[in-house]
N, CA, C and O atoms as a MOPAC input file, in Angstrom:
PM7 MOZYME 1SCF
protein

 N     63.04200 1    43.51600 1    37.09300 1
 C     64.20100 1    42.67800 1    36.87700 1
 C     64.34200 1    42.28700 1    35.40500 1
 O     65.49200 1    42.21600 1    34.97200 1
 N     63.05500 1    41.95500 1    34.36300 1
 C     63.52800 1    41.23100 1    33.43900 1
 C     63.92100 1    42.80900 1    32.69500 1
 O     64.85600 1    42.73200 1    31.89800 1
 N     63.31200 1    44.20600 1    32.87100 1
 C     64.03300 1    45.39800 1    31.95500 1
 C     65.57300 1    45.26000 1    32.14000 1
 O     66.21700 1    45.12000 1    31.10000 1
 N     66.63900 1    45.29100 1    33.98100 1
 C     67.29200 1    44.77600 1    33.85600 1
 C     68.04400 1    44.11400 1    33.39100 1
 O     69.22200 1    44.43400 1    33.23000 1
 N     67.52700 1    43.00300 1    33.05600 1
 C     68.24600 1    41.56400 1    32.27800 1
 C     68.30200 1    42.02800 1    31.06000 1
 O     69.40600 1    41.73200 1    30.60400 1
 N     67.55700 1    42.71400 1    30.15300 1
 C     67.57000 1    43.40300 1    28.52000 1
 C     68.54800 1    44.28900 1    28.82500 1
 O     69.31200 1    44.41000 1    27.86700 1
 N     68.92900 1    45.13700 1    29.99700 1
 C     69.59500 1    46.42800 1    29.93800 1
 C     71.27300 1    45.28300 1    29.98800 1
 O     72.19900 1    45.53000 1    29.21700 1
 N     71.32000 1    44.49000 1    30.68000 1
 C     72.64200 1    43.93400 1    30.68200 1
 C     73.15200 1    43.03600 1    29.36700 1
 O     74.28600 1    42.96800 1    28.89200 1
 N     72.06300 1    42.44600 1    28.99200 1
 C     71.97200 1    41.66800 1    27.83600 1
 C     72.65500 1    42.50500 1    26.55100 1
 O     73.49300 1    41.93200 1    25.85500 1
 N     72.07900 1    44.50100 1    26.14800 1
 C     72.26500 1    45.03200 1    26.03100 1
 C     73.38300 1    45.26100 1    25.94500 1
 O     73.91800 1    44.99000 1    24.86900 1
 N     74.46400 1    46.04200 1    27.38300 1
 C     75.45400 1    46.09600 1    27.32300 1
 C     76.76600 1    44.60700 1    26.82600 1
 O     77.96300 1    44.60500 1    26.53900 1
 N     75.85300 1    43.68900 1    26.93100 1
 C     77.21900 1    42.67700 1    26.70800 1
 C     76.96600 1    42.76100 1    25.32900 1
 O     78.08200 1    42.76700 1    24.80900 1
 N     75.84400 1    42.85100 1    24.18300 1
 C     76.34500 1    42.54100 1    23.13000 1
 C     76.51500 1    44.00300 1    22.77800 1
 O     76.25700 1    43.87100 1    21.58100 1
 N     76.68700 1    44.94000 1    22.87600 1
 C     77.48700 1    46.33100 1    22.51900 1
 C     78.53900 1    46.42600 1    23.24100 1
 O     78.87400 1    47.60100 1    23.38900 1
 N     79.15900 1    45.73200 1    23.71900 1
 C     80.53800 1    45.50400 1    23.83600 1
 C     81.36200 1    46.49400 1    25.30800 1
 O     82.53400 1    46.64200 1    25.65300 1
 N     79.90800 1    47.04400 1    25.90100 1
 C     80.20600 1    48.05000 1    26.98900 1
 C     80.84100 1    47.15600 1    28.28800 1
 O     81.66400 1    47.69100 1    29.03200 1
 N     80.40800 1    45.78600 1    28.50000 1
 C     80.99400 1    44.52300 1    29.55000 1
 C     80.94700 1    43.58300 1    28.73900 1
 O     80.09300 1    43.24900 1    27.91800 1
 N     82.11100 1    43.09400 1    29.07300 1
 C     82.36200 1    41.92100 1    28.25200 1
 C     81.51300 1    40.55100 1    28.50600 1
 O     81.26900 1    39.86600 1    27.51300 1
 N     81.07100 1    40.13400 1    29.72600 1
 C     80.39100 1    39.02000 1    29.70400 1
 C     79.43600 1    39.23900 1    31.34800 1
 O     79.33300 1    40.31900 1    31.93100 1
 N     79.03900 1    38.36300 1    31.66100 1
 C     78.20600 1    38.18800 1    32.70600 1
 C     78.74600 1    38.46200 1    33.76200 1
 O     78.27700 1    39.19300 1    34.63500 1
 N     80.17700 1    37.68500 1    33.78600 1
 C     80.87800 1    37.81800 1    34.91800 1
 C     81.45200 1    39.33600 1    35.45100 1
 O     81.51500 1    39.78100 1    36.59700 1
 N     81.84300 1    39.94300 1    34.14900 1
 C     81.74100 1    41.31500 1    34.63400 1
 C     80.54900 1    42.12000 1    34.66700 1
 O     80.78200 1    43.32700 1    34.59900 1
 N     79.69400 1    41.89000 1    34.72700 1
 C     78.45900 1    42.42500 1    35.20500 1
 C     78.45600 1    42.23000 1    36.28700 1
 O     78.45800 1    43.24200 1    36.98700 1
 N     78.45100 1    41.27700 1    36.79000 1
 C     77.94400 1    40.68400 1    38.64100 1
 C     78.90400 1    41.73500 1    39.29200 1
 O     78.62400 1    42.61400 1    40.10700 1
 N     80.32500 1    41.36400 1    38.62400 1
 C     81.50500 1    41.85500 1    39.61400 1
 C     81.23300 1    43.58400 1    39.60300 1
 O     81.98000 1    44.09900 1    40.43500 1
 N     80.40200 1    44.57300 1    38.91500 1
 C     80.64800 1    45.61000 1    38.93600 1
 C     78.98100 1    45.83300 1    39.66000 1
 O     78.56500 1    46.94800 1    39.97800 1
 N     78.43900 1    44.97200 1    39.77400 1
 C     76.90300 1    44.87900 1    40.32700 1
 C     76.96700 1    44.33100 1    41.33900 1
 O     75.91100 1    43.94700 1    41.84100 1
 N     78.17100 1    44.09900 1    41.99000 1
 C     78.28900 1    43.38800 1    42.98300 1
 C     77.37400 1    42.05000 1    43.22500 1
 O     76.94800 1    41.67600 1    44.31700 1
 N     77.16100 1    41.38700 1    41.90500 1
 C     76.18200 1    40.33500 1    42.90700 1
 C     77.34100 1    39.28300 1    42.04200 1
 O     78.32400 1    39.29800 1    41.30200 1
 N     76.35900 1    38.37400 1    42.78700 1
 C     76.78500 1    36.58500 1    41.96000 1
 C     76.63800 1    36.27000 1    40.43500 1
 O     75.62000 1    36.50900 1    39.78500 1
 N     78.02100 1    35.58500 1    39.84400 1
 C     77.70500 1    35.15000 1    38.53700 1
 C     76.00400 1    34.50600 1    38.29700 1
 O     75.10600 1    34.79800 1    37.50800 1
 N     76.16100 1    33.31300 1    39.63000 1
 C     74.34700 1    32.73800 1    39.32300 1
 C     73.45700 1    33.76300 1    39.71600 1
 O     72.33000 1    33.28800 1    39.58200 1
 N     73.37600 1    34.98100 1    40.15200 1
 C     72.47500 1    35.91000 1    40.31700 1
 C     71.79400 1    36.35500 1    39.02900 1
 O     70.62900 1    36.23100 1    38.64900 1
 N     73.27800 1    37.12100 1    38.26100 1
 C     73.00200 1    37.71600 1    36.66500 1
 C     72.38700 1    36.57000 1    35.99300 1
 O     71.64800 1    36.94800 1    35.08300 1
 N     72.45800 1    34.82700 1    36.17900 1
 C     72.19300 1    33.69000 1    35.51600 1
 C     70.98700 1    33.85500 1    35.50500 1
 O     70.36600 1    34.03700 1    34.45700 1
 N     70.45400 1    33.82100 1    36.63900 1
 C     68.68100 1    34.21100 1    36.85400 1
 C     68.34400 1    34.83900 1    36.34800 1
 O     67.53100 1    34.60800 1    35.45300 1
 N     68.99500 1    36.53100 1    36.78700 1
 C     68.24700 1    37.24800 1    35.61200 1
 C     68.06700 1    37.46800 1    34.16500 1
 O     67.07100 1    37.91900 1    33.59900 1
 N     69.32200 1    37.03200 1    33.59200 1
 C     68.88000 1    36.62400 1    32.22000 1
 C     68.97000 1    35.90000 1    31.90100 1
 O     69.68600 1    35.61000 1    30.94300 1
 N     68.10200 1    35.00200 1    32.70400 1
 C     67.26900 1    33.61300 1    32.19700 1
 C     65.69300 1    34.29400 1    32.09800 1
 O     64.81400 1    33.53600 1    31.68800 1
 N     65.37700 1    35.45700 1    32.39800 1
 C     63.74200 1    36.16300 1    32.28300 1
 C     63.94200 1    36.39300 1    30.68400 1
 O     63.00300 1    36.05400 1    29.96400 1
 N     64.90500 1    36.85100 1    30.18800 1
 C     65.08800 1    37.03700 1    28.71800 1
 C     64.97900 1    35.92100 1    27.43200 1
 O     65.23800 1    36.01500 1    26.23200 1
 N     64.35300 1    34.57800 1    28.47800 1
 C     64.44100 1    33.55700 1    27.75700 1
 C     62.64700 1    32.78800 1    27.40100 1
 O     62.12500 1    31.77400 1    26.93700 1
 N     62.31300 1    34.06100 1    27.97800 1
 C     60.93300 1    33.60700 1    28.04100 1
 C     60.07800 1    33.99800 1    26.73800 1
 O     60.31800 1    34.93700 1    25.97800 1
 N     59.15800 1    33.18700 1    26.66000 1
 C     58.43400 1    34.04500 1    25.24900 1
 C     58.16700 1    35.64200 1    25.69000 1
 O     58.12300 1    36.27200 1    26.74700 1
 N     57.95700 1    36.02900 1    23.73100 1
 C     57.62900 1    37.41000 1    24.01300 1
 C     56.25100 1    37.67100 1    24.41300 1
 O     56.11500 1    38.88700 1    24.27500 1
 N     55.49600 1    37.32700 1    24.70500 1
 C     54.08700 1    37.68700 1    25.03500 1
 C     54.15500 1    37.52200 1    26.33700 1
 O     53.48000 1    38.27900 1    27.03500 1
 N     54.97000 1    36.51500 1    26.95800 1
 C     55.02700 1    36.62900 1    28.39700 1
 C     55.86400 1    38.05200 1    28.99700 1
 O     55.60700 1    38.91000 1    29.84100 1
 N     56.74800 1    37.83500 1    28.26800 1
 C     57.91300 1    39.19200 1    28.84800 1
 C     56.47400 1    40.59500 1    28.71200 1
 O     56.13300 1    41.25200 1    29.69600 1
 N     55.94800 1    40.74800 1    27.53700 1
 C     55.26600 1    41.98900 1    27.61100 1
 C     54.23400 1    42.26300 1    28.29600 1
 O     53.70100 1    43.36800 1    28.39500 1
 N     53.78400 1    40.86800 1    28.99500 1
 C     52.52900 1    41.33900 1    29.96000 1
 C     53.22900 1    41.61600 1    31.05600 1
 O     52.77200 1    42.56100 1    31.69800 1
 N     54.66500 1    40.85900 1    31.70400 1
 C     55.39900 1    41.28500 1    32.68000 1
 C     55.65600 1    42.75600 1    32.38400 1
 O     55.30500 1    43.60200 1    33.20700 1
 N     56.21200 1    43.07500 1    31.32300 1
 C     56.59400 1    44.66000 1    31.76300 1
 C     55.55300 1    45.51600 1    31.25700 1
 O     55.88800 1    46.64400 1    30.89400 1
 N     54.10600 1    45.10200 1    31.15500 1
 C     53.46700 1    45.60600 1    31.24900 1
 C     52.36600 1    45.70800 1    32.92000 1
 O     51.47400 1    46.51100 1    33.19300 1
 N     52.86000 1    44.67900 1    33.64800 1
 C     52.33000 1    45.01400 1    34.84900 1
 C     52.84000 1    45.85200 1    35.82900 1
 O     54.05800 1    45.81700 1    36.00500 1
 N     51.96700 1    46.81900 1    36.70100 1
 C     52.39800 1    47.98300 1    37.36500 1
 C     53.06200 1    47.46200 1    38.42700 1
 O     52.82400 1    46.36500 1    38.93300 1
 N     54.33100 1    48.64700 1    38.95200 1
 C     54.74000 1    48.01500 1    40.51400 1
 C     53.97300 1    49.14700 1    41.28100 1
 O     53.72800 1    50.26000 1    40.81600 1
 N     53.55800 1    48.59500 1    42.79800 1
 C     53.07700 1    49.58900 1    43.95500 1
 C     54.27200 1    49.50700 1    44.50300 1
 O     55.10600 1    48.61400 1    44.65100 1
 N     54.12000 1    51.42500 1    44.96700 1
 C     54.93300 1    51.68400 1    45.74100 1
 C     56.28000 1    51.27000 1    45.82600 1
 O     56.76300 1    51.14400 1    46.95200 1
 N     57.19400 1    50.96000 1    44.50600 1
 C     58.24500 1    50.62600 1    44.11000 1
 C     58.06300 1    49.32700 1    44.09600 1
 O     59.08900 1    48.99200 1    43.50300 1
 N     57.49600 1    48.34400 1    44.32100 1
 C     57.36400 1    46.51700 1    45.09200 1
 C     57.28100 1    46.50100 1    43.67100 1
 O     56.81100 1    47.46700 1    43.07100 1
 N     57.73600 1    45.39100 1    43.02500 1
 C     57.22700 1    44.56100 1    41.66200 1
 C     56.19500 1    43.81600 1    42.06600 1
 O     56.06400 1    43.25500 1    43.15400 1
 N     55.33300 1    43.83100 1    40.98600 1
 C     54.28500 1    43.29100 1    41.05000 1
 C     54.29100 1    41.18800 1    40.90200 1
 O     53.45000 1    40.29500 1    41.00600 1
 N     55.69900 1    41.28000 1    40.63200 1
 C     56.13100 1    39.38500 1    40.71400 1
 C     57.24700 1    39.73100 1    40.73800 1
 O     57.69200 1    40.85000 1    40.47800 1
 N     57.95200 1    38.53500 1    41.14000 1
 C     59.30200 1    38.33300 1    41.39900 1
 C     60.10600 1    38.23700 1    40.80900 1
 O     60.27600 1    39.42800 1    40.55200 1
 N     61.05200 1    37.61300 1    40.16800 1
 C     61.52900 1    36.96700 1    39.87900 1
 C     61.78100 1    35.41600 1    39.84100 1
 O     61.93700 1    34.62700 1    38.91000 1
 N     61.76000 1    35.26000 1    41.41300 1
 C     62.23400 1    34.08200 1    41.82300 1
 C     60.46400 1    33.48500 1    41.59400 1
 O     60.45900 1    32.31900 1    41.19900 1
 N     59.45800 1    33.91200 1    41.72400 1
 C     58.21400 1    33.48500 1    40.81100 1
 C     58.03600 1    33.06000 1    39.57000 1
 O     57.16900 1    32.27800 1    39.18100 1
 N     58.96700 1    33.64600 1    38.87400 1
 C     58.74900 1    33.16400 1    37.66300 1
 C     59.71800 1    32.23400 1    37.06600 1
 O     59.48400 1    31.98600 1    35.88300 1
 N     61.05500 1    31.48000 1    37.73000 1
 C     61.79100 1    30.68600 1    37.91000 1
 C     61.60200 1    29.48900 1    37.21000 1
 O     62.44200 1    28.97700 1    36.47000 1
 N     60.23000 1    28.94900 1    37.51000 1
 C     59.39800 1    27.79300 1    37.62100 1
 C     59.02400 1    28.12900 1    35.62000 1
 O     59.37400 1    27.25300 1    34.82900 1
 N     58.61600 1    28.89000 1    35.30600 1
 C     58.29600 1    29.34400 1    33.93600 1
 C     59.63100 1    29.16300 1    33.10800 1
 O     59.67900 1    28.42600 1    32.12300 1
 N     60.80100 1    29.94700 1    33.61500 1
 C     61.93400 1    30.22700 1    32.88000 1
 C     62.85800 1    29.14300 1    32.22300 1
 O     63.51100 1    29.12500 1    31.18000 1
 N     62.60000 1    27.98800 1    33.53500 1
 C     62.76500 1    26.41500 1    33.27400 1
 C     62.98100 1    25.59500 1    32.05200 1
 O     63.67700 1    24.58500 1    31.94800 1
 N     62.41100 1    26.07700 1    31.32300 1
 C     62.45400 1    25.60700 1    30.14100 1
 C     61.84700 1    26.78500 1    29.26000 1
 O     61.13100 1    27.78300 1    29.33300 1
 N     63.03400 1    25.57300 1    27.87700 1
 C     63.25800 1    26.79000 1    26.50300 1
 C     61.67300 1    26.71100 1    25.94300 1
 O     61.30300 1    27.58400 1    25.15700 1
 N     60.93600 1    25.86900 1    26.27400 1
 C     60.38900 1    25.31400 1    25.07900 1
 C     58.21800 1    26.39700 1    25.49500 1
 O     57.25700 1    25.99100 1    26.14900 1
 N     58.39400 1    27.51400 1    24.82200 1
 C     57.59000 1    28.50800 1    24.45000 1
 C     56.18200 1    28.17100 1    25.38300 1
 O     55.73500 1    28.83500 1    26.31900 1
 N     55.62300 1    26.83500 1    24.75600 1
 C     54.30300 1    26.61800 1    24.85300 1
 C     54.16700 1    26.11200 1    26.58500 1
 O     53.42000 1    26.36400 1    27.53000 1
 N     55.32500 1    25.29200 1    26.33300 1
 C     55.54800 1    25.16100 1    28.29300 1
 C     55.44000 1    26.06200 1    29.23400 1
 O     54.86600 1    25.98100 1    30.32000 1
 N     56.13600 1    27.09400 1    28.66800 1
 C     56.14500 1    28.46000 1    29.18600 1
 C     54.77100 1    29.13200 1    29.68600 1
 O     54.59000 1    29.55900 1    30.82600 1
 N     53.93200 1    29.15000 1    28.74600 1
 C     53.12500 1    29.48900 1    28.45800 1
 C     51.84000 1    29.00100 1    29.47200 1
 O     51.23300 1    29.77900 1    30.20900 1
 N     51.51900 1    27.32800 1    29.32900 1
 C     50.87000 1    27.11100 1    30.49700 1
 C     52.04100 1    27.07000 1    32.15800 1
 O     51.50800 1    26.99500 1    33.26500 1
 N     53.14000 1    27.11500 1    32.04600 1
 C     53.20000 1    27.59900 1    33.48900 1
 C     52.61600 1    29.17600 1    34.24300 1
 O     51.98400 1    29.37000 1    35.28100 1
 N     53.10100 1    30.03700 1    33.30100 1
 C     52.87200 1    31.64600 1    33.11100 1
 C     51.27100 1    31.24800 1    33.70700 1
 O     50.88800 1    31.54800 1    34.83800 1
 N     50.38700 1    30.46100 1    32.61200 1
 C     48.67200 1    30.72800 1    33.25000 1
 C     48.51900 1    30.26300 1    34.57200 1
 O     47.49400 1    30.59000 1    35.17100 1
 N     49.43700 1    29.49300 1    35.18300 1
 C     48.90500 1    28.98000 1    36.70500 1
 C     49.53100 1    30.24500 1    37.71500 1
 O     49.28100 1    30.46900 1    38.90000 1
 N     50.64800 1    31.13700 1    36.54800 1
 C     50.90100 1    31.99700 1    38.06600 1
 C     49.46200 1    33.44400 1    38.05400 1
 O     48.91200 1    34.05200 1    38.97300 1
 N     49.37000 1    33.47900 1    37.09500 1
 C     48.11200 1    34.86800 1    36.88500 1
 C     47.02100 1    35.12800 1    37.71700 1
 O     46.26800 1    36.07000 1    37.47200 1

């Protein structure tokens, strides 16, 4: 999900969709759906790279999204940071 959220993040600032809302609508999901997901893009970078550095089985992600929710919560890095260690 958070490669996702970079791949849409991506297209909105290269100008391929104009905003979030047309993302959902051509992804068929919810404006607060795309909200979630790039809210993973808001996380420090050391967190994002151990996430997309962990393997999925058998297609399953290895965390959720909605797991890491609780982390994404706030802007503020170091917060981040000890939430991230209680999910590991």
């Amino acid at each position: 999900m958070l490669a996702l959220a970079h791949k849409i993040q991506d297209a909105i600032e290269s100008g391929v969709v104009q905003d979030q809302a047309e993302v959902a609508r051509r992804l068929g999901l919810t404006r607060a759906r795309i909200t979630q997901l790039m809210d993973l893009t808001l996380l420090a970078p050391e967190i994002q790279e151990e996430i997309l550095g962990l393997e999925s089985v058998d297609g399953v992600e290895p965390m959720s999204e909605r797991a890491l929710r609780h982390v994404s919560r706030t802007l503020d890095w170091g917060e981040q940071r000890r939430r991230w260690s209680t999910l590991k």
